[in-house]
C-alpha positions as CSV (number, residue, x, y, z in Angstrom):
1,X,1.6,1.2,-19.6
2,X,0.7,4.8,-19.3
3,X,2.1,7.6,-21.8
4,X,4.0,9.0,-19.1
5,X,5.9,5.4,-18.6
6,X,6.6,4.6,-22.1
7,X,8.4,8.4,-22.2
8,X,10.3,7.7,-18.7
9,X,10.7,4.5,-20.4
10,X,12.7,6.1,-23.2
11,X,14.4,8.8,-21.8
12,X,16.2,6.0,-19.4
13,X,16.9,4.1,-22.7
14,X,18.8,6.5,-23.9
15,X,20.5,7.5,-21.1
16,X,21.9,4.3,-21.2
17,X,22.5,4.7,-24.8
18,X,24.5,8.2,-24.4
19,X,26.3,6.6,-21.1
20,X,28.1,3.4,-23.2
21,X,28.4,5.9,-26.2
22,X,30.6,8.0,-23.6
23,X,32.0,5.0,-22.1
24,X,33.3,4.3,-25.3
25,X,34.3,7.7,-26.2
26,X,36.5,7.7,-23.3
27,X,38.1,4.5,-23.9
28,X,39.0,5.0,-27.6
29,X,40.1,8.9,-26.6
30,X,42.5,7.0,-23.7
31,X,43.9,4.5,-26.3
32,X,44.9,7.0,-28.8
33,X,46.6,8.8,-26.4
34,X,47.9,6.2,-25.0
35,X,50.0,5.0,-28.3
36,X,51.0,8.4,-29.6
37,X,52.2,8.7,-26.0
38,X,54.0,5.1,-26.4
39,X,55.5,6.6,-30.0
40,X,56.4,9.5,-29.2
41,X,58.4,7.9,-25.5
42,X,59.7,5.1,-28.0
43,X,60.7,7.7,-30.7
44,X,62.6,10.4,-28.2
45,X,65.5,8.0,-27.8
46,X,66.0,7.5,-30.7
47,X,67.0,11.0,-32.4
């Protein structure tokens, strides 16, 4: 494996790596909104 493979190599690693880092990023961003969405519907009625 050539020098220029092991970098094309890596750069796709972490491409990968900053893709499921995002992929997760989104998701937690989306639940958190998600429940202070659900409190604050579940919390309206009530005052």
């Amino acid at each position: 494996m050539t020098a220029a493979e092991r970098a094309a190599q890596r750069a796709s690693d972490r491409l990968v790596a900053v893709a499921l880092l995002a992929v997760i990023c989104g998701f937690a961003v989306v639940g958190v909104v998600g429940v202070l969405l659900g409190w604050t519907l579940a919390l309206l009625p009530a005052r």
